[in-house]
BABALO-643995 format. One record per atom (N, C-alpha, C): residue in three letters; y, x, z. Coordinates in steps of 0.001 Angstrom, whole numbers, plus 524288, in hexadecimal, padded with zeros to 5 digits. Layout:
<recs>
ALAYXZ ...
</recs>
This chain:
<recs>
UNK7FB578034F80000 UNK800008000080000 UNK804DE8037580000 UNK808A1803437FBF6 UNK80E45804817FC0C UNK8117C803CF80114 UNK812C48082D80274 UNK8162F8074E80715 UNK81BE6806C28054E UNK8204C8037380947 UNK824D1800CE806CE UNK827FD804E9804E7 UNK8278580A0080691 UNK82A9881038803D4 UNK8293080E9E7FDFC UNK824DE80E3D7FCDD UNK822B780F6D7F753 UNK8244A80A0F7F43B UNK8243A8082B7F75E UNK8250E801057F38B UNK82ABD801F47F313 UNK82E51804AB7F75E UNK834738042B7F538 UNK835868094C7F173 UNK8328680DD97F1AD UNK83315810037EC7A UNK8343F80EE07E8D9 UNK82EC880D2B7E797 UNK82BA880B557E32A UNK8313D807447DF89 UNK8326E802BC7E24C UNK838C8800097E365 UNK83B2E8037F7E128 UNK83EDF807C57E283 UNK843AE80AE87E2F6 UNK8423180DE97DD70 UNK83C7280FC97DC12 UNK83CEB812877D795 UNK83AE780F467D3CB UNK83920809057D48F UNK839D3806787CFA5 UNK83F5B804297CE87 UNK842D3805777D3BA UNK8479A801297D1C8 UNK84A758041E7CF68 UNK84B35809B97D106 UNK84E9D810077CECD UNK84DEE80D1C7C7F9 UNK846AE80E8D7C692 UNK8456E80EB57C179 UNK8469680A447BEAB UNK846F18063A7C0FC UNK849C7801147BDE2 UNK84DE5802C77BEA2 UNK852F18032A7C0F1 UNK85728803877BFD6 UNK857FA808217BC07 UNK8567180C857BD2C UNK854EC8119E7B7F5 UNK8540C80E627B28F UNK8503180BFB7B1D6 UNK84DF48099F7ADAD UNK85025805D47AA1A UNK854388045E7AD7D UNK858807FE907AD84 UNK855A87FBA07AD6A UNK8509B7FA437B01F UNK84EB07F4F67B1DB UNK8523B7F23D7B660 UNK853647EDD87B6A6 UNK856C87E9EB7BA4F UNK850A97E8217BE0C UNK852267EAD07C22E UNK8500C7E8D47C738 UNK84FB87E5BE7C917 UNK853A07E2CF7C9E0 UNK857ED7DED77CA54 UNK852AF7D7E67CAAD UNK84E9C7D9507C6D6 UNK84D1E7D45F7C635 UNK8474C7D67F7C4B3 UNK844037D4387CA82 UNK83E737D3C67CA45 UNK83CA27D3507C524 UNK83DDA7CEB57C41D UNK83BA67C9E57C0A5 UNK83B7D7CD5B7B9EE UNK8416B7CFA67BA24 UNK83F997D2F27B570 UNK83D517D5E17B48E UNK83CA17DA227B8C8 UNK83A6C7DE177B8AE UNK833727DD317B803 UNK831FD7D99C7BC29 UNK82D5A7D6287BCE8 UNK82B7B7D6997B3BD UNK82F657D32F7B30D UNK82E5A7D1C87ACCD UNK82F057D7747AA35 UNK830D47DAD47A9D8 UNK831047DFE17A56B UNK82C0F7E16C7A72D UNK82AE07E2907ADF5 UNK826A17E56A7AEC2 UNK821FA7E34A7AD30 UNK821537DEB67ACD6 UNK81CDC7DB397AC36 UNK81AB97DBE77A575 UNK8200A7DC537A25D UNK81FB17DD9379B06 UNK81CDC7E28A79B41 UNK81BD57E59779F5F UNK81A687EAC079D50 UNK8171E7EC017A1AA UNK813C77E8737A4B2 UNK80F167EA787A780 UNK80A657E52E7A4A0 UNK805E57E8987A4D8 UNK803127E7127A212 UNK7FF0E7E3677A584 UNK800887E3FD7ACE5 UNK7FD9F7E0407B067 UNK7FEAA7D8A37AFA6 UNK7FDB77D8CD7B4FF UNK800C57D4277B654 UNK805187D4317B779 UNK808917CF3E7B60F UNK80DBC7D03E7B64B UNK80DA27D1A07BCE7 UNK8138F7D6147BD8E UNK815C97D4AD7C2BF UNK81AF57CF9B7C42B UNK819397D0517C95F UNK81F437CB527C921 UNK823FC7CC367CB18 UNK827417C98E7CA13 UNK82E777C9D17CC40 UNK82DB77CD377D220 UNK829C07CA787D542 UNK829467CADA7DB50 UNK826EA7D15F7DB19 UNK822437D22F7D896 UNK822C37D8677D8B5 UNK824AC7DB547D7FF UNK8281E7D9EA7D329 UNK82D7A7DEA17D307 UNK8308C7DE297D603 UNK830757D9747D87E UNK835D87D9D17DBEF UNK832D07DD097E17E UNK82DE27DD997E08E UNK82B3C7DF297E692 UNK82D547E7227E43F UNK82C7E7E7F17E157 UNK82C5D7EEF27DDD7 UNK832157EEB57DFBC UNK833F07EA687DF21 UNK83B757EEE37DE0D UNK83CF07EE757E4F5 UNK83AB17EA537E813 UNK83CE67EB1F7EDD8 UNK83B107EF6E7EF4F UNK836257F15B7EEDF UNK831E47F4137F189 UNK82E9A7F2067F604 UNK82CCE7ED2C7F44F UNK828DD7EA027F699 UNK825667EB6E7F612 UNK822707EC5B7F00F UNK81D677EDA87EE56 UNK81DD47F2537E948 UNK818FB7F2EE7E7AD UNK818237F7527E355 UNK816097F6977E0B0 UNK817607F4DD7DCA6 UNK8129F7F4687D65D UNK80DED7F8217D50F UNK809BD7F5E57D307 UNK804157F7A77D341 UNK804E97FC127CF07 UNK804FA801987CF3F UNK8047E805B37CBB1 UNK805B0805797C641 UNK8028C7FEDC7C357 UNK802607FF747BE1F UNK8083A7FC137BD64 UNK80A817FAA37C2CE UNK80E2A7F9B37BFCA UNK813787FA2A7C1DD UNK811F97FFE97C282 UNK816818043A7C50C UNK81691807BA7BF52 UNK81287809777BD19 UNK8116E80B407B8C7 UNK812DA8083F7B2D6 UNK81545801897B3F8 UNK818A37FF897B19D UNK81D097FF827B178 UNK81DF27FF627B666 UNK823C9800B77B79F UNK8268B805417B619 UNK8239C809767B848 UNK824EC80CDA7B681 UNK826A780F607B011 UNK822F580C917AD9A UNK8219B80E387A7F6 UNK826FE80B0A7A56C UNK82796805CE7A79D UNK82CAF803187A613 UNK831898066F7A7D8 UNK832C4807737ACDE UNK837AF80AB37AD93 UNK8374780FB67AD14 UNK833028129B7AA49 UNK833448178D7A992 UNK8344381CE17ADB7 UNK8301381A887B0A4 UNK82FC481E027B4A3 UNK82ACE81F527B703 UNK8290C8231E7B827 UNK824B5823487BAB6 UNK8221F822A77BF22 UNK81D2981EB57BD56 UNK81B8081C197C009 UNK81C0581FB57C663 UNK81A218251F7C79E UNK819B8826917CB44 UNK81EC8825F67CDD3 UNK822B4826957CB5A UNK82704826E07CE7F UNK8287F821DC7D070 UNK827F481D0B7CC9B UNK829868177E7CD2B UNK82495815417D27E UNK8226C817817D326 UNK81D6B816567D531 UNK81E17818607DBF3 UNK81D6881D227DB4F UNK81CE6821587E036 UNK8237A824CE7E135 UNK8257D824FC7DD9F UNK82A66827F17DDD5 UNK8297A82C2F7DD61 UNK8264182E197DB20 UNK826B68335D7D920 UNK8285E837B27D686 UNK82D0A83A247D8B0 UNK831D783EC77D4D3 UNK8356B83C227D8E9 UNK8350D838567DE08 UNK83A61836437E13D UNK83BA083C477E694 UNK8391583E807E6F6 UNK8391F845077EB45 UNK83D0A846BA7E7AE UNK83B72847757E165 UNK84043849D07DF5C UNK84645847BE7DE25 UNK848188443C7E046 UNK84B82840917DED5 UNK849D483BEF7D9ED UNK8468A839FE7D989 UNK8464D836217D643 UNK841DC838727D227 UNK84075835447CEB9 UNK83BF4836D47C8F4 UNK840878391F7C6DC UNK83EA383D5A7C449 UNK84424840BE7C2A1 UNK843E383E4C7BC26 UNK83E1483DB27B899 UNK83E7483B0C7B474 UNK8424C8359E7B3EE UNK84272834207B84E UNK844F582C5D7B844 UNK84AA182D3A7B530 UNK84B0482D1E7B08A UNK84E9A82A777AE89 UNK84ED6827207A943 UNK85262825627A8EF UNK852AD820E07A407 UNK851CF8234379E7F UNK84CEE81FAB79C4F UNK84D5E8231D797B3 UNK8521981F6479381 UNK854278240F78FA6 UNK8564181FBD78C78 UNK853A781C887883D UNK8505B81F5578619 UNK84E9A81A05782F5 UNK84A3C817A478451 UNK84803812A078549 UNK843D080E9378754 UNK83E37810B27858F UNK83BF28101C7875D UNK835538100E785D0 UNK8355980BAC780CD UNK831B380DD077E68 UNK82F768088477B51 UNK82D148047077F1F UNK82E1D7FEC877ED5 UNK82AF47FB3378160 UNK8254E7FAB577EFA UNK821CF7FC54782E0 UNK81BEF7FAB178182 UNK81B647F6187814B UNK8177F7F59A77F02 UNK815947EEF877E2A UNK80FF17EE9077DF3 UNK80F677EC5A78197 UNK809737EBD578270 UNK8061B7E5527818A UNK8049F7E67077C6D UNK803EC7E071779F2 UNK8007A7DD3A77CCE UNK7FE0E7DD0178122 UNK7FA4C7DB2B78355 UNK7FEB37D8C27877B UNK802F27DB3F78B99 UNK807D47D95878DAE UNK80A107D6FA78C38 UNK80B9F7D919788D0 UNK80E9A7D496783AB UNK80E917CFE078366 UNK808C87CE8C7816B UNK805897CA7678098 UNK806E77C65F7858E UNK805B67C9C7789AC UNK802A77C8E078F0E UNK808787C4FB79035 UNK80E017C8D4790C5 UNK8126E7C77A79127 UNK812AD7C1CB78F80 UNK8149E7C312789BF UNK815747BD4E78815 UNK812FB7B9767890F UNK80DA67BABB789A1 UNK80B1C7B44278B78 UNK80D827B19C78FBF UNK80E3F7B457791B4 UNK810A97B4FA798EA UNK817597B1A7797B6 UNK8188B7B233793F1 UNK81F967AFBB79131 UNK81CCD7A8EC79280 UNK821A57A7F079233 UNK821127A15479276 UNK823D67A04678CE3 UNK820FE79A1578B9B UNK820C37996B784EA UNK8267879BAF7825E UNK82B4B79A1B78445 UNK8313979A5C782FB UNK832367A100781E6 UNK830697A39C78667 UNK830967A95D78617 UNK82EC17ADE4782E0 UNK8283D7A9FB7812E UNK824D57AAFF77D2A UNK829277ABB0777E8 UNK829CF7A6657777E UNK82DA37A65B77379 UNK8336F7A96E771A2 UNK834717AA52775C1 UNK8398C7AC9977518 UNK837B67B3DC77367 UNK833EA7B49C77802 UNK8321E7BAB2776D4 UNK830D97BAF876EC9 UNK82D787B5E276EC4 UNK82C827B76E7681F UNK831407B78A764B4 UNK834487B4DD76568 UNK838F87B26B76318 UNK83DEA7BA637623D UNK83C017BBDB76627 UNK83F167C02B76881 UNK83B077C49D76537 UNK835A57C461764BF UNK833777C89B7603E UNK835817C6BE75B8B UNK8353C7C1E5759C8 UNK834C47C11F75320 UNK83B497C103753B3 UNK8406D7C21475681 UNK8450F7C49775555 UNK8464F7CA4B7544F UNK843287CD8F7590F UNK8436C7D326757E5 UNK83E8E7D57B75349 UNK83BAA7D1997516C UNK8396A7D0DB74D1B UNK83B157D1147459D UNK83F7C7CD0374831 UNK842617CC52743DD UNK847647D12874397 UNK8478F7D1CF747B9 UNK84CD47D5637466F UNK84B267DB58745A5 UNK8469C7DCE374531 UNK8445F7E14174336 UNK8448D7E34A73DCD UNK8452F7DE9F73AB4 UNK843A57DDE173718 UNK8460C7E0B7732F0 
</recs>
């Protein structure tokens, strides 16, 4: 079991890396939804992220190793704090240009089913525009 030192870490160097990252903290609920597009489990919910950013609790490895991979940081450090003896991960900074977004067609899939009918629609409506404007 995580003792409350490690659970408010864990907190302090995911909130550093969202604000680094320009993720907005600010709102469970979103964060809950980006993280959820790009882990391949069960979704998490509003209430667990909001448990990660107080330092209530600690997300299960594989998806510290999401997190991480989204704000570009390593997992050990986002995890355990490791490079913090030396003043901070000395790698942690902003890159300028974005990763390619992966896409993992089985998520994907998984995602949209998960849309309600209106949303369905609008997401397609929103390919066959950046569809057309390729052109």
């Amino acid at each position: 079991m995580a003792s409350g030192d490690e659970k408010r870490g864990f907190s302090r160097r995911l909130l550093e890396a969202m604000r680094k990252a320009r993720v907005d903290s600010s709102s469970p609920t979103r964060i809950a939804r980006e993280f959820n597009l790009r882990y391949h489990g069960n979704p998490v919910t509003t209430q667990s992220v909001r448990k990660w950013l107080s330092g209530k609790s600690l997300p299960a490895q594989d998806k510290v190793r999401v997190l991480a991979e989204w704000l570009e940081v390593p997992a050990q450090w986002l995890r355990f704090g490791e490079g913090e003896e030396k003043g901070g991960y000395p790698g942690f900074a902003l890159q300028q240009e974005a990763k390619p977004y992966k896409v993992d067609p089985e998520t994907l899939t998984r995602n949209f089913s998960r849309l309600s009918e209106p949303h369905r629609k609008l997401v397609l409506e929103i390919i066959r525009a950046l569809l057309r404007g390729q052109k």
